[in-house]
C-alpha positions, 0 to 999 in steps of 0.5 A, spaced: 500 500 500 505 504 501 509 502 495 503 503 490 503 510 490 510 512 490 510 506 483 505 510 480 509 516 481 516 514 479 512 511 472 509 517 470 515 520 471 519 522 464 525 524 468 527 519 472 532 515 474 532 508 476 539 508 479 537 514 484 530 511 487 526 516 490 528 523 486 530 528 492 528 536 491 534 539 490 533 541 482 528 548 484 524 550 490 518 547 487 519 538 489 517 534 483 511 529 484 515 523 486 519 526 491 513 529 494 510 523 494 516 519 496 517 523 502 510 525 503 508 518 504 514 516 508 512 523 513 505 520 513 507 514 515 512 516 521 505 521 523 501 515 523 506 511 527 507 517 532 499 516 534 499 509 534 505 506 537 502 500 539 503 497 532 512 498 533 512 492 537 510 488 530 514 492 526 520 489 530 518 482 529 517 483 522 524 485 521 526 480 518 521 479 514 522 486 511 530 485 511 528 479 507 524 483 503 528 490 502 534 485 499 531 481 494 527 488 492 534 492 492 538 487 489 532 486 484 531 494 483 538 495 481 538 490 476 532 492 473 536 500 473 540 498 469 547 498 474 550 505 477 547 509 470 544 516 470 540 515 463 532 517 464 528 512 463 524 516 459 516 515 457 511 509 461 513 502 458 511 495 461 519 495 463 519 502 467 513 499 471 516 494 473 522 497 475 518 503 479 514 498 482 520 494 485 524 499 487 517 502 490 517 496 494 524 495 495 524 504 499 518 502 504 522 495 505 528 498 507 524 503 511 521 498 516 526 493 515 531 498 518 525 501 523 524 494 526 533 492 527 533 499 530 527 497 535 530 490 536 537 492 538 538 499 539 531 501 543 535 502 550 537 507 553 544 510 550 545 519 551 550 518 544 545 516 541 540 520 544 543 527 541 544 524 535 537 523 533 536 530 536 540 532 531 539 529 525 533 533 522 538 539 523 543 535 520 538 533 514 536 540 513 543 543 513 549 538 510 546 539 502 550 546 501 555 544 505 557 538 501 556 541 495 560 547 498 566 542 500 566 539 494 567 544 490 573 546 495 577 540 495 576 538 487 582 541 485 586 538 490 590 533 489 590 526 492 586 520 491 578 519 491 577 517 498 581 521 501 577 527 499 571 523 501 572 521 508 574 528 509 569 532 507 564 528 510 568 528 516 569 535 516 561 537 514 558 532 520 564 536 525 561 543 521 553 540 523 554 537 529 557 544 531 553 549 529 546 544 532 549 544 539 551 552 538 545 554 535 539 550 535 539 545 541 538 551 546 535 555 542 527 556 538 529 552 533 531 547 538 524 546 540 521 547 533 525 542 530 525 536 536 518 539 540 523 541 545 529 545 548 534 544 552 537 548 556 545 550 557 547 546 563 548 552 569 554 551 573 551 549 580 551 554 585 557 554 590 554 553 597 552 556 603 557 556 610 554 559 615 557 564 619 558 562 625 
C-alpha cells in the first residue's frame, strides 16, 4: 500500500532515474511529484506511527521479514536500473513499471526493515545516541550546501578519491554537529525542530557556610 503510490509516481515520471530511487528536491524550490510523494508518504507514515505506537512492537518482529524483503527488492531494483547509470528512463513502458514498482517496494522495505533492527537492538537507553537523533533533522536540513560547498573546495586538490571523501564528510558532520549544539539545541529552533529545548547546563551554585 505504501509502495503503490510512490510506483505510480516514479512511472509517470519522464525524468527519472532508476539508479537514484526516490528523486530528492534539490533541482528548484518547487519538489517534483515523486519526491513529494516519496517523502510525503514516508512523513505520513512516521505521523501515523507517532499516534499509534502500539503497532512498533510488530514492526520489530517483522524485521526480518522486511530485511528479507528490502534485499531481494534492492538487489532486484538495481538490476532492473540498469547498474550505477544516470540515463532517464524516459516515457511509461511495461519495463519502467516494473522497475518503479520494485524499487517502490524495495524504499518502504528498507524503511521498516531498518525501523524494526533499530527497535530490536538499539531501543535502550544510550545519551550518544540520544543527541544524535536530536540532531539529525538539523543535520538533514543543513549538510546539502555544505557538501556541495566542500566539494567544490577540495576538487582541485590533489590526492586520491577517498581521501577527499572521508574528509569532507568528516569535516561537514564536525561543521553540523557544531553549529546544532551552538545554535539550535538551546535555542527556538531547538524546540521547533525536536518539540523541545534544552537548556545550557548552569554551573551549580557554590554553597552556603554559615557564619558562625
Amino acid at each position: 500500500m505504501l509502495a503503490a503510490p510512490l510506483a505510480l509516481a516514479l512511472w509517470l515520471d519522464p525524468k527519472w532515474i532508476a539508479f537514484f530511487a526516490v528523486p530528492t528536491p534539490d533541482a528548484g524550490v518547487i519538489p517534483n511529484v515523486s519526491a513529494l510523494v516519496g517523502f510525503g508518504f514516508a512523513f505520513g507514515l512516521g505521523f501515523a506511527l507517532d499516534r499509534r505506537r502500539d503497532l512498533l512492537e510488530r514492526i520489530a518482529k517483522g524485521a526480518p521479514l522486511f530485511l528479507s524483503m528490502a534485499l531481494v527488492s534492492g538487489v532486484a531494483a538495481y538490476v532492473l536500473a540498469g547498474g550505477p547509470s544516470i540515463a532517464p528512463m524516459g516515457e511509461p513502458t511495461a519495463g519502467k513499471a516494473l522497475a518503479a514498482a520494485v524499487t517502490a517496494v524495495a524504499v518502504f522495505a528498507s524503511a521498516l526493515a531498518a525501523t524494526g533492527l533499530c527497535l530490536r537492538f538499539a531501543s535502550g537507553h544510550s545519551p550518544v545516541r540520544r543527541y544524535l537523533s536530536d540532531a539529525s533533522y538539523w543535520i538533514y536540513i543543513v549538510h546539502l550546501p555544505l557538501v556541495m560547498l566542500a566539494q567544490v573546495w577540495v576538487q582541485d586538490w590533489a590526492g586520491p578519491w577517498w581521501v577527499k571523501l572521508i574528509g569532507v564528510s568528516a569535516g561537514v558532520f564536525a561543521v553540523c554537529l557544531a553549529s546544532y549544539e551552538l545554535l539550535i539545541r538551546h535555542s527556538f529552533m531547538g524546540r521547533w525542530l525536536n518539540g523541545r529545548r534544552v537548556p545550557w547546563r548552569n554551573r551549580p551554585a557554590p554553597a552556603l557556610v554559615p557564619a558562625e
